[in-house]
BAMAR-615703 format. One line per field, with one value per residue: x, y negated, z negated of N, C-alpha, C in turn; residue number from 1. Coordinates in Angstrom, 3 decimals, padded with zeros to 6 digits. Last residue first. Layout:
N
nx = (X; ...) .
ny = (Y; ...) .
nz = (Z; ...) .
cax = (X; ...) .
cay = (Y; ...) .
caz = (Z; ...) .
cx = (X; ...) .
cy = (Y; ...) .
cz = (Z; ...) .
i = (NUM; ...) .
***
This chain:
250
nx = (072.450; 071.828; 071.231; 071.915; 070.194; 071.021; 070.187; 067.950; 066.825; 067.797; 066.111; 063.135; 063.941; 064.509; 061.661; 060.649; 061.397; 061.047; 058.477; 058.090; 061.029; 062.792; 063.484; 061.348; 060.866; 058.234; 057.331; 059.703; 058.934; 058.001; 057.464; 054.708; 054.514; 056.242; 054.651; 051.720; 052.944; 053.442; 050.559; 049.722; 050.993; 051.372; 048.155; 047.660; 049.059; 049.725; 050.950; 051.482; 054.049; 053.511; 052.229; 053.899; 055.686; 054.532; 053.837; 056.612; 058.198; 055.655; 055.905; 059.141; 058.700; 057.294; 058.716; 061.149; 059.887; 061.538; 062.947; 065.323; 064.838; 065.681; 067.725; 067.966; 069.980; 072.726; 074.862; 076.411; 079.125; 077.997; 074.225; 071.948; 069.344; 067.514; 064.989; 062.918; 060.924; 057.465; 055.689; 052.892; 051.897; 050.228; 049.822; 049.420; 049.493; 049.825; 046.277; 046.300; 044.238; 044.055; 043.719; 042.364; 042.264; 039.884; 039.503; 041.709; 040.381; 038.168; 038.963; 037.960; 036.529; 035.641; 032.999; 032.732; 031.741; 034.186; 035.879; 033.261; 033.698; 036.462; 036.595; 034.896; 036.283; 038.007; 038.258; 037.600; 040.177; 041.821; 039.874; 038.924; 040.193; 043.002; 043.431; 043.640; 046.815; 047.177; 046.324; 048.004; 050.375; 050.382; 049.695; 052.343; 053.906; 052.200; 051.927; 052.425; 049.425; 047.130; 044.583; 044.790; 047.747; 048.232; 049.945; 049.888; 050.610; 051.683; 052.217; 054.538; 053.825; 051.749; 053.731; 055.228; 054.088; 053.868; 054.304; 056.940; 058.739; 058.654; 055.768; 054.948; 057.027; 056.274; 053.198; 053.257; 054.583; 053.955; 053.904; 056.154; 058.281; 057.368; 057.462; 059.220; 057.343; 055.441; 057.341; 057.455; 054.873; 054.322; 056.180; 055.008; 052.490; 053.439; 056.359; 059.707; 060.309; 060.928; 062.040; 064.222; 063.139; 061.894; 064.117; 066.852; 068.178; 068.070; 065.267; 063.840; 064.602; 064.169; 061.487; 060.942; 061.486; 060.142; 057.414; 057.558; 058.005; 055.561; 053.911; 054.746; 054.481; 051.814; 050.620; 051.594; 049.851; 047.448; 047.392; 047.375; 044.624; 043.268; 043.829; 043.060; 040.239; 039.851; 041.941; 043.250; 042.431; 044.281; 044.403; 044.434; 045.427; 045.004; 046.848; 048.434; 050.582; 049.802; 047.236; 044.231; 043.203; 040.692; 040.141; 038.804; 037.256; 037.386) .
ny = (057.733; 061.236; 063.511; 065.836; 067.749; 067.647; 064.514; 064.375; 065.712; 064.151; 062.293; 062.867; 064.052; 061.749; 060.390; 062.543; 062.416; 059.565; 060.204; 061.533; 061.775; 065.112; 068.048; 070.910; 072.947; 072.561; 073.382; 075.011; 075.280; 075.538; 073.647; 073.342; 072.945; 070.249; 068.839; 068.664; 067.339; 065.140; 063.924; 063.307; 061.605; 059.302; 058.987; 057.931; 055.547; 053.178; 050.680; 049.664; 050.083; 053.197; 053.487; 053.279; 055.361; 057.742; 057.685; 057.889; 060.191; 062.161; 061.581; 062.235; 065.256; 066.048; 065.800; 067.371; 069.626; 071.844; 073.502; 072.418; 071.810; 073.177; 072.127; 069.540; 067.993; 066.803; 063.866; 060.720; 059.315; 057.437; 056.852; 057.175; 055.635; 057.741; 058.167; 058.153; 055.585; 055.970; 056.526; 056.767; 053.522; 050.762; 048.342; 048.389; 049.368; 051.644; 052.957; 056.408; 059.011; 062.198; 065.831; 068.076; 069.238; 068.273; 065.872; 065.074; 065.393; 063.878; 061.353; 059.338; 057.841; 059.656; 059.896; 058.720; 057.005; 056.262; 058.324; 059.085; 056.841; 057.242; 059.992; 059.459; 057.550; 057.921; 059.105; 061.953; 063.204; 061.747; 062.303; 064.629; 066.155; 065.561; 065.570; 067.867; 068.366; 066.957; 068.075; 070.412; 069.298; 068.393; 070.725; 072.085; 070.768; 068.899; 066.529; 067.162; 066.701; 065.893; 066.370; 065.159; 064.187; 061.198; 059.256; 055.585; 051.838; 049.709; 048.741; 049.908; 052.856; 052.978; 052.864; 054.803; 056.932; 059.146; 061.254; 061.574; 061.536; 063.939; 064.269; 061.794; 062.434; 064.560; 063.775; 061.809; 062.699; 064.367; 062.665; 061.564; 063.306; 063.900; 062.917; 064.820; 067.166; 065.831; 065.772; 068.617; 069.144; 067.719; 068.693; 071.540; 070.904; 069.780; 070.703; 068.680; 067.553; 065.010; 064.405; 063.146; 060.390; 059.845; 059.103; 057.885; 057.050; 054.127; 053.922; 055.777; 056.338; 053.672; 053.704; 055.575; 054.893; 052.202; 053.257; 054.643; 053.195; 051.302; 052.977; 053.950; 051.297; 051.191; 052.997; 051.813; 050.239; 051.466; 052.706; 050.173; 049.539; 051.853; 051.451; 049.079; 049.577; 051.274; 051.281; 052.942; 053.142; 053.150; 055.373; 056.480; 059.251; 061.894; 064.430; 067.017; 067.260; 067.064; 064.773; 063.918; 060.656; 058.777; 056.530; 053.159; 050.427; 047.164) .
nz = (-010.775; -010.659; -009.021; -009.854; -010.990; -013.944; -014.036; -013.911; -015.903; -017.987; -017.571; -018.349; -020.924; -022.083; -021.952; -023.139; -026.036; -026.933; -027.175; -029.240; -030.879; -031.221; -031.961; -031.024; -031.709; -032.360; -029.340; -027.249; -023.817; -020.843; -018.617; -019.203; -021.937; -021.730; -019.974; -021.670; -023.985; -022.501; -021.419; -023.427; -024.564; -022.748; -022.910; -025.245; -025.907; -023.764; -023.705; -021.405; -020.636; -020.958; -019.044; -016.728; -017.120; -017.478; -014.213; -013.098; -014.348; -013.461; -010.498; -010.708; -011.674; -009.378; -006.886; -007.366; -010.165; -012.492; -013.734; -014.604; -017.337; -019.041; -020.244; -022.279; -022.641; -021.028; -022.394; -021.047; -020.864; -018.473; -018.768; -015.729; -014.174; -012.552; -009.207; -008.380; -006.647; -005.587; -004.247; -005.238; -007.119; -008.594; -007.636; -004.010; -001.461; -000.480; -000.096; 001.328; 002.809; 002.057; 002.265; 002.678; 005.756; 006.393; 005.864; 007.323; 009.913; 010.087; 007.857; 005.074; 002.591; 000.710; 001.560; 005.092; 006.844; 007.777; 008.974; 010.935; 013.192; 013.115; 014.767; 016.857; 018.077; 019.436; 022.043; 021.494; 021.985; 020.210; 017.171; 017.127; 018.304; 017.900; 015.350; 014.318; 014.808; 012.599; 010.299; 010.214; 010.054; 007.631; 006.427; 006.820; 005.462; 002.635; 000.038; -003.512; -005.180; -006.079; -004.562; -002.408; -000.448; 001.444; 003.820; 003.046; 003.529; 005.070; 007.640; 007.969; 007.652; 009.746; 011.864; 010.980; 009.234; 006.129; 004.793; 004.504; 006.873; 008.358; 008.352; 009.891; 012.043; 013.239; 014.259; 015.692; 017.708; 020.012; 022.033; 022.449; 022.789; 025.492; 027.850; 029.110; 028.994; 031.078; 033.144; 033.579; 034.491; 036.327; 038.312; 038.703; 039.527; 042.073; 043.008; 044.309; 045.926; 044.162; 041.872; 043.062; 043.577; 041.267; 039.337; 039.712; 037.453; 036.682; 037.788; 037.083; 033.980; 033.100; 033.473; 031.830; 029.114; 028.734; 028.977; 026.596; 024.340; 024.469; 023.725; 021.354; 019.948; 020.257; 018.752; 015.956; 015.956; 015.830; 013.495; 012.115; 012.473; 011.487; 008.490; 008.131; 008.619; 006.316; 003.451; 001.396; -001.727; -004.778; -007.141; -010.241; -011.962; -014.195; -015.437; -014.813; -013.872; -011.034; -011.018; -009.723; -008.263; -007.395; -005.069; -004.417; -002.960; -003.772) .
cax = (072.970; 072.223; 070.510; 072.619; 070.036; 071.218; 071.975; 068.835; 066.324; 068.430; 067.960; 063.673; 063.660; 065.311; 063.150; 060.264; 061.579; 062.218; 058.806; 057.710; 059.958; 062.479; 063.968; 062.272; 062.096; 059.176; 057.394; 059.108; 059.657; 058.111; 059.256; 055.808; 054.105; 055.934; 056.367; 051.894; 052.373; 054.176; 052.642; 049.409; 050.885; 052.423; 048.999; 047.290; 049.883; 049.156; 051.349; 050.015; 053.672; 054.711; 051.808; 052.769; 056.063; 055.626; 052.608; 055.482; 058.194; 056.599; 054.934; 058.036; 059.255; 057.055; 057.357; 061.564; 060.251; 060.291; 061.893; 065.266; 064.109; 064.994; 068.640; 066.802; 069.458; 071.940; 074.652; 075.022; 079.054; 078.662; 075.325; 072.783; 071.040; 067.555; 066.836; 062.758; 062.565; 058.905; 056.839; 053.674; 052.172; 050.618; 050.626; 048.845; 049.830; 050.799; 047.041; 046.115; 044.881; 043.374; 044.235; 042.239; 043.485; 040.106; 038.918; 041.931; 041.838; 038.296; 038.378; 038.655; 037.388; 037.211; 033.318; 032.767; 030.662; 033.341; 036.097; 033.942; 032.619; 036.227; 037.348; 034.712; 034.477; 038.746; 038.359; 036.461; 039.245; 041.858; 040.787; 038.069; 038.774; 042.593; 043.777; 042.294; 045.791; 047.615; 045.617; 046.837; 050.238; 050.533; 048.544; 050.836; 054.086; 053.340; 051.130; 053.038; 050.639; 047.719; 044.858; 043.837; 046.776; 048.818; 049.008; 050.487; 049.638; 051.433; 050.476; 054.564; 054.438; 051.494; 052.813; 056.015; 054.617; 053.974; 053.028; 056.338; 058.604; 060.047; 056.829; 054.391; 057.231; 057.274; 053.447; 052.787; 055.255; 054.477; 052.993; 054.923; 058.466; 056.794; 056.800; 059.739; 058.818; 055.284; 056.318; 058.946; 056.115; 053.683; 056.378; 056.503; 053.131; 052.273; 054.890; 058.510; 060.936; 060.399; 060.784; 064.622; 063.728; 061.029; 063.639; 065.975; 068.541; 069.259; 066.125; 063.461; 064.736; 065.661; 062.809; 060.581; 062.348; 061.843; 057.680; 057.190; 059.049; 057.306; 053.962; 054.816; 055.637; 052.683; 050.328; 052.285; 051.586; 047.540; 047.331; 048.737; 046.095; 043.389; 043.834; 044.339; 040.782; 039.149; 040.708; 043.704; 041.964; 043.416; 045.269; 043.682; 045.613; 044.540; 047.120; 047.083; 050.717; 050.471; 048.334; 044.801; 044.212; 041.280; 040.300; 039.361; 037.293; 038.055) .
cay = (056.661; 059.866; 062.207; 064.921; 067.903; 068.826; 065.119; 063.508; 066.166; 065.175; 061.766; 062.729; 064.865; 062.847; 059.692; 062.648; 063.204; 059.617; 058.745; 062.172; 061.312; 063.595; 066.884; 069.372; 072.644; 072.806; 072.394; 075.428; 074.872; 076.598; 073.973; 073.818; 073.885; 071.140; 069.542; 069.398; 068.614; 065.569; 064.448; 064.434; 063.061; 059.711; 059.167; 059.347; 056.736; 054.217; 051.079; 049.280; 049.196; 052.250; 054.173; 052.842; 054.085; 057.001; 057.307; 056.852; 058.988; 061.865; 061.555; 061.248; 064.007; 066.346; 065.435; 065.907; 069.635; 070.716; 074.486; 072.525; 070.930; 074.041; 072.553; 070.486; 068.726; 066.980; 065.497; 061.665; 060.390; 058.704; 056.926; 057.605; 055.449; 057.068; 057.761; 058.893; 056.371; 055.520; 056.823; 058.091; 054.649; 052.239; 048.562; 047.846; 047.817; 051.355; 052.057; 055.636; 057.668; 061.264; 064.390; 067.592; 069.335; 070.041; 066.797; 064.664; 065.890; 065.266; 062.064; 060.861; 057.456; 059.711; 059.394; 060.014; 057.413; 054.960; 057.392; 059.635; 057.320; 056.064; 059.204; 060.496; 057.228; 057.482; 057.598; 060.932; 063.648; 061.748; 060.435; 063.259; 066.207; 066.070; 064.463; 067.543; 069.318; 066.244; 066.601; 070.273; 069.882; 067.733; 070.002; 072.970; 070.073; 070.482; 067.466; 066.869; 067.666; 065.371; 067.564; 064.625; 064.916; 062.238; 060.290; 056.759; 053.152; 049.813; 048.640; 048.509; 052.145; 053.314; 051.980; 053.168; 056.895; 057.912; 060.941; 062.253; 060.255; 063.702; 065.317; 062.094; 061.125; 064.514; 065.161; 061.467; 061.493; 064.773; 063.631; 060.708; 062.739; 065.105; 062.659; 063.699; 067.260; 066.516; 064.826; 067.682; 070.097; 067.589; 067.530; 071.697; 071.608; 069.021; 071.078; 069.653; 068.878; 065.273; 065.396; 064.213; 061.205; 060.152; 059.951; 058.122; 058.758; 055.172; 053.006; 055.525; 057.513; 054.257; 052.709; 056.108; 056.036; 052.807; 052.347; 055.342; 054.116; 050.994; 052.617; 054.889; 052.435; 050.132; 053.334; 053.240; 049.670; 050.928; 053.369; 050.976; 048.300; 051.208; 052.587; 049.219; 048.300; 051.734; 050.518; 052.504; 053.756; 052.346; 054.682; 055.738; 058.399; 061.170; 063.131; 067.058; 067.206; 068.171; 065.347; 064.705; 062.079; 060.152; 057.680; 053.977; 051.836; 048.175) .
caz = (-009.808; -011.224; -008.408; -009.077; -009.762; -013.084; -014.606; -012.701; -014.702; -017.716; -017.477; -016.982; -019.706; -021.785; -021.723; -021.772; -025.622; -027.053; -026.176; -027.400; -030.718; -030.896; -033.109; -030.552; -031.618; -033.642; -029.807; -028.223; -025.062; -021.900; -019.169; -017.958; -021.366; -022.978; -020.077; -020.319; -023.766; -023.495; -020.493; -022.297; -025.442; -023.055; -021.584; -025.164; -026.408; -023.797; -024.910; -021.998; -020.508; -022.015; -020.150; -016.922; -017.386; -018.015; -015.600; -013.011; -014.605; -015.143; -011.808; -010.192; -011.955; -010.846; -007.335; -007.871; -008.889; -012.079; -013.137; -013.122; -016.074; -018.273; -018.842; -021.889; -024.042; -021.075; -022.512; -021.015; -021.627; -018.536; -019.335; -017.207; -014.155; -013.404; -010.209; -009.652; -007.251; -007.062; -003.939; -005.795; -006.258; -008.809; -008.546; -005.754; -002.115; -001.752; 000.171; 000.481; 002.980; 001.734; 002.026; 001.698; 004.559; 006.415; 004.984; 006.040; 009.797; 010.371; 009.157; 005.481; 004.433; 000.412; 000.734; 003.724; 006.072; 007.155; 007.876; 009.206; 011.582; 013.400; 013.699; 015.631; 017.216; 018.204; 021.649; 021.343; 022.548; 021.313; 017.614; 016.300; 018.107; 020.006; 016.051; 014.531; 015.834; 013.454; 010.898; 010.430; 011.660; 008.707; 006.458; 007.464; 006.754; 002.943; 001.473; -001.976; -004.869; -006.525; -005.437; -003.258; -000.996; 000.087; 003.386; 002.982; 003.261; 003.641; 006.858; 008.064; 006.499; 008.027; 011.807; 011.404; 010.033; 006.971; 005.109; 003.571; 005.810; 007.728; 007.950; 008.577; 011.113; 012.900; 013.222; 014.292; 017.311; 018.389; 021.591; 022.498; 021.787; 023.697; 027.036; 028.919; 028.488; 029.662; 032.482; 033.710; 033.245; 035.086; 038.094; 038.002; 038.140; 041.135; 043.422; 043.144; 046.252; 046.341; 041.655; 042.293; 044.592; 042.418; 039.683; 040.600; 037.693; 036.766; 038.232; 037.786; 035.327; 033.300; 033.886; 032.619; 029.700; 028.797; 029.540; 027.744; 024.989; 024.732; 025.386; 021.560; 019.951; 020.788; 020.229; 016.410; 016.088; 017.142; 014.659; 011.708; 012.962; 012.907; 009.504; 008.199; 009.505; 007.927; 004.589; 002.732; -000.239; -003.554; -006.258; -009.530; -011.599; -013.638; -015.602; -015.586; -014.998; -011.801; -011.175; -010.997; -008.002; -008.986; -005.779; -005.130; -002.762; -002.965) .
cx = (074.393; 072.541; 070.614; 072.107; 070.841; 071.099; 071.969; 069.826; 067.395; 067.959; 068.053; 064.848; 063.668; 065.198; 064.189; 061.315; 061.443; 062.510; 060.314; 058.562; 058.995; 061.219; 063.592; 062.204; 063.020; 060.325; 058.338; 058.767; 058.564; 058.894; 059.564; 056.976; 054.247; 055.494; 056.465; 053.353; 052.153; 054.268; 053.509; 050.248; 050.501; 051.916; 050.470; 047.911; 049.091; 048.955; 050.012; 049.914; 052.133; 054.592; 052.853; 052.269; 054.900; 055.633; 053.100; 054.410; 057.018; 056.348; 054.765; 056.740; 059.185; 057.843; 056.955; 059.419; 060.540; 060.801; 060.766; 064.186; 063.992; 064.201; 067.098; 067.111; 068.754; 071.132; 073.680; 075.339; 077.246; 079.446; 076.668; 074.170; 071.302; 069.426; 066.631; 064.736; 062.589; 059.900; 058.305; 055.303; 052.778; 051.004; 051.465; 049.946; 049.552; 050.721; 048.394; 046.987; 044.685; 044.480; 043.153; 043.194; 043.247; 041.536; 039.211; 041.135; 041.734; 039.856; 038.512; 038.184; 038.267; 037.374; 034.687; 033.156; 031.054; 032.220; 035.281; 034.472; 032.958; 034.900; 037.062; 035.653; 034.529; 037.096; 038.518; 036.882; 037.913; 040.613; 041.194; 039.189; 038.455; 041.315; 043.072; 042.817; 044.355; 047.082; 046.207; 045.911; 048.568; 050.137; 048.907; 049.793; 052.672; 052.743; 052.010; 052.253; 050.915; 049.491; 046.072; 043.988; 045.935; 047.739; 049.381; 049.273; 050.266; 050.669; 050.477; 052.947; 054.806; 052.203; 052.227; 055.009; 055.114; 054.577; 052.798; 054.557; 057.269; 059.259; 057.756; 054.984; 056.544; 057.182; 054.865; 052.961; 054.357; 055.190; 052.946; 053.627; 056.863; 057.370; 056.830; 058.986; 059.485; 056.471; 056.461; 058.147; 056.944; 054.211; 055.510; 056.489; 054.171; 052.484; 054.430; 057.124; 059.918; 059.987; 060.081; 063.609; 064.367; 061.955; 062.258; 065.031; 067.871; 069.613; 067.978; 064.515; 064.478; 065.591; 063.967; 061.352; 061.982; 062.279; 059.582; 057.681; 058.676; 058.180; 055.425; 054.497; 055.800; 053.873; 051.250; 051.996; 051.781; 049.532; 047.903; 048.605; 047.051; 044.640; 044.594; 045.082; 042.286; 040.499; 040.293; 042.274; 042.453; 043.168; 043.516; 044.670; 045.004; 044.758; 046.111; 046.544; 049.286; 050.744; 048.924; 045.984; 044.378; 041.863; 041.125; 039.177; 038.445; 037.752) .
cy = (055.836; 058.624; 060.787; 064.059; 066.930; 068.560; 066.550; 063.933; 065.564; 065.893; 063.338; 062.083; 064.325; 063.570; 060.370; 061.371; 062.969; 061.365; 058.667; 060.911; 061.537; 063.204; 065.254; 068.482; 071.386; 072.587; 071.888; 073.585; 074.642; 076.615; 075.431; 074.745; 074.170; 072.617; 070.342; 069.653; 069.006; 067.205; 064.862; 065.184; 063.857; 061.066; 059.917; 059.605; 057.808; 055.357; 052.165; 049.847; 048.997; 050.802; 053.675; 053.026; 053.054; 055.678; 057.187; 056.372; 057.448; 060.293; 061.324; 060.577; 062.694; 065.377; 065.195; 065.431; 068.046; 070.368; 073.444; 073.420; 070.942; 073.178; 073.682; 071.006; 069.983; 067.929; 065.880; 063.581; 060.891; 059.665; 057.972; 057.149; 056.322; 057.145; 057.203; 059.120; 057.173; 056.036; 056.115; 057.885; 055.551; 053.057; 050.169; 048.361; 047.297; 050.141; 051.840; 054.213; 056.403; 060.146; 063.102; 066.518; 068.761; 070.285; 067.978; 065.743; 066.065; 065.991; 063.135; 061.307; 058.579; 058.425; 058.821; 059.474; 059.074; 056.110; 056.503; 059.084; 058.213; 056.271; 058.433; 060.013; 058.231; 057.175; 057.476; 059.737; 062.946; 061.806; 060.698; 061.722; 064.622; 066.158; 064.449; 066.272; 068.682; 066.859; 066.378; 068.858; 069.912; 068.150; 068.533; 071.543; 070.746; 069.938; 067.945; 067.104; 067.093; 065.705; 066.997; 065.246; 064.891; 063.106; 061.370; 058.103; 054.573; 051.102; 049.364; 047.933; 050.769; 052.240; 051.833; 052.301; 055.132; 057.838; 059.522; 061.359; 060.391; 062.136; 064.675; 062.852; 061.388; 063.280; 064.877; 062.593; 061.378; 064.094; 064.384; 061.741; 062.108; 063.994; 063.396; 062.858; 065.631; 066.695; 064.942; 066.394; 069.328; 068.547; 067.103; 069.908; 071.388; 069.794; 070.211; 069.594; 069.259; 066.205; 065.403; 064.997; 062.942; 060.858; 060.394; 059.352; 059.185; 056.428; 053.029; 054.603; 056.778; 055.639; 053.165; 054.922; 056.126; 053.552; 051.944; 054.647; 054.787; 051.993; 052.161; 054.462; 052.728; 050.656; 052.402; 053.521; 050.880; 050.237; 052.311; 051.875; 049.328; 050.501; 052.301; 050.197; 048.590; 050.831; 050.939; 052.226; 052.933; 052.770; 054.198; 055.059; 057.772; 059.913; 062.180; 065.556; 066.867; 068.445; 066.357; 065.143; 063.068; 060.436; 058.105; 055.466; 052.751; 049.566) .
cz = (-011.012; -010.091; -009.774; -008.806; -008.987; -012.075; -013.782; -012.665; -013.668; -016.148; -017.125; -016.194; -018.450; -020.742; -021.301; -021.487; -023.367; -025.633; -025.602; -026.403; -029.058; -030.753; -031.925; -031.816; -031.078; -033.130; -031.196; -029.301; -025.903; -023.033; -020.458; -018.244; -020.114; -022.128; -020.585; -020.091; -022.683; -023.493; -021.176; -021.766; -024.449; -024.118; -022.217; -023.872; -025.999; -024.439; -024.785; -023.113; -021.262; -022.185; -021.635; -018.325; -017.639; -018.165; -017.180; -014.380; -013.992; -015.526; -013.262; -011.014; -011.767; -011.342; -008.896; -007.631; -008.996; -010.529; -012.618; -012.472; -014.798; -017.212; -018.185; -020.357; -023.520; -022.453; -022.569; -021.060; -022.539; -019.337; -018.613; -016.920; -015.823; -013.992; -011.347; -010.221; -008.500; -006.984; -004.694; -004.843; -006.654; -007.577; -008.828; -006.666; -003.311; -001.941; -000.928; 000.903; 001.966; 002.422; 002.236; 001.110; 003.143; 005.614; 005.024; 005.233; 007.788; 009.673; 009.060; 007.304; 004.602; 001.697; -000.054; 002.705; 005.130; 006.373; 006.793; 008.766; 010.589; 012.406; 012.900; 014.365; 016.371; 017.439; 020.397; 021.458; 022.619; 022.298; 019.271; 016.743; 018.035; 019.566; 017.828; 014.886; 015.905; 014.993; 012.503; 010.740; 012.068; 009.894; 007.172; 007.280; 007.413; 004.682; 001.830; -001.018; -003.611; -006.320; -006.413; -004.629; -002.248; 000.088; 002.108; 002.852; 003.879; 002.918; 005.654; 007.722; 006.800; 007.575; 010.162; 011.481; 010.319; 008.104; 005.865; 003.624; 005.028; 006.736; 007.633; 008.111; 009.873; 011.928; 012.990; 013.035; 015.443; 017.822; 020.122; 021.564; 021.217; 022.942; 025.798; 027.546; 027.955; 028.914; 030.956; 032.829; 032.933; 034.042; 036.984; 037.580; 037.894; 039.947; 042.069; 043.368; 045.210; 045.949; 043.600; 042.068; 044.082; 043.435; 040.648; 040.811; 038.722; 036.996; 037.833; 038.360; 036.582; 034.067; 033.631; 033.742; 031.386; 029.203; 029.707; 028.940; 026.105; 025.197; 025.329; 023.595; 021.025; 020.663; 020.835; 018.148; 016.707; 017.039; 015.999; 013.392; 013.030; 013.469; 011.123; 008.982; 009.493; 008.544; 006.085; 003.351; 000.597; -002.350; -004.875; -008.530; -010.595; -013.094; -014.640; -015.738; -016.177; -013.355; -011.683; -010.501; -009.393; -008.591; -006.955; -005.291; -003.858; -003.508) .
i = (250; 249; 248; 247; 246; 245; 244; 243; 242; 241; 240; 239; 238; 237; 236; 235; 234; 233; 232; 231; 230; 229; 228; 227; 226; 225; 224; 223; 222; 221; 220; 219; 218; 217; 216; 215; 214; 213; 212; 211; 210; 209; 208; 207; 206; 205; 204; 203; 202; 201; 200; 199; 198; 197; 196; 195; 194; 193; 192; 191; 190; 189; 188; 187; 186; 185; 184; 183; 182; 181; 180; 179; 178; 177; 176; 175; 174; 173; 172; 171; 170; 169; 168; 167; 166; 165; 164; 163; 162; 161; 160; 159; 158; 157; 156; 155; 154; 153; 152; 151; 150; 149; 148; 147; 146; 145; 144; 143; 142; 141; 140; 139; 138; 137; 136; 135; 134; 133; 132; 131; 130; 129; 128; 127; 126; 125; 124; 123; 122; 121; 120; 119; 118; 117; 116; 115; 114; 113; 112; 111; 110; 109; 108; 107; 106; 105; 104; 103; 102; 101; 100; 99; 98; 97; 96; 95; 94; 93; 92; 91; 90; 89; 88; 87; 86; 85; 84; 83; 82; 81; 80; 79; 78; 77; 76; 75; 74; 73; 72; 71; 70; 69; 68; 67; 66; 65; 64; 63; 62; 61; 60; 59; 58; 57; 56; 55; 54; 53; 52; 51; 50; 49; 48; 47; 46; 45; 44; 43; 42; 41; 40; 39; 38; 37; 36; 35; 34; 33; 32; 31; 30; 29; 28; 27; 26; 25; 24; 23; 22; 21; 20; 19; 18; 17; 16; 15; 14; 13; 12; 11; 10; 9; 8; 7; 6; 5; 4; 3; 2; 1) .
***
């Protein structure tokens, strides 16, 4: 299987699995099965609770493709809202297991949703889905149009490593935070932390855990001399206390 590098915020290289042409597809096509279902609902219930043929008589060929169109937007901005609110997935994705992230190793921001989702009318409407369909297969990332002009990528979460880990971590309730400059991380950043954290505990990684040491280190702008813990001991902290300021103990 296909693999990319992400470098992380924290400087950290991680290998996650390319979502497959084929998965691509299947996921697209649940989502087109969505997306006739509801067409196929609403338009039975105007038709057989709000009559609507007898309500668009009276309308000229515009006004009744205004009214259309309206009815339909959910259909139409069905992949830009879902990748936005479920941070690169949509219903089809996430029942195929795969997510859009950026290659850079940072959240995708909703501009590089909107942006795939405009080269969606090039390379997947406007062509059937061939333009699509060969770039995936002949770039090097499987990237279409959309992906390269944002610099995402489609990954698969079916392996070991992903970026959508819970970043809860249960504390104690007499936990006193040490390091109150964690609220300059983001919950991404943390994430990360704790992912390659953990990974890195499991294979007894120690240059993984000094990276991430020193990269906090130089986020957070602390003074090394001043920490009394072991790193192992230290980024343990940092990411209780990160849960203790922002509320996300469990």
């Amino acid at each position: 299987m296909n693999q990319i590098a992400i470098n992380t915020s924290q400087n950290v290289n991680v290998n996650f699995t390319l979502a497959g042409v084929g998965e691509r597809i299947f996921a697209f096509f649940i989502d087109s099965f969505i997306k006739v279902v509801y067409v196929i609902i609403i338009f039975w219930i105007l038709r057989n609770v709000f009559d609507f043929s007898d309500f668009t008589r009276d309308m000229d060929g515009w006004s009744v493709g205004a009214l259309v169109l309206i009815i339909t937007l959910p259909v139409h901005i069905y992949t830009l809202v879902l990748e936005s609110l479920m941070e690169g997935q949509t219903f089809g994705k996430k029942l195929m297991k795969i997510k859009v992230v950026k290659i850079d190793g940072y959240q995708a921001s909703f501009g590089d949703y909107l942006m795939r989702w405009i080269f969606r009318l090039v390379d997947i409407i406007g062509s059937m889905g061939i333009i699509a369909f060969i770039t995936s297969l002949v770039s090097k990332n499987h990237q279409r149009l959309g992906d390269i002009a944002t610099g995402t990528a489609v990954i698969s979460l079916k392996n070991n490593i992903n970026i959508s880990h819970t970043i809860l971590e249960h504390l104690k309730e007499d936990h006193v935070p040490t390091f109150p400059q964690v609220i300059l991380l983001s919950d991404n950043d943390v994430r990360i932390i704790k992912e390659n954290f953990q990974k890195a505990l499991k294979s007894d990684d120690r240059e993984i855990i000094n990276r991430l040491t020193r990269r906090i280190v130089e986020i957070l702008k602390l003074d090394p001399e001043s920490i009394q813990l072991t790193q192992r001991q230290f980024i343990s902290v940092i990411i209780k206390d990160y849960n203790f300021y922002t509320g996300k103990d469990q």
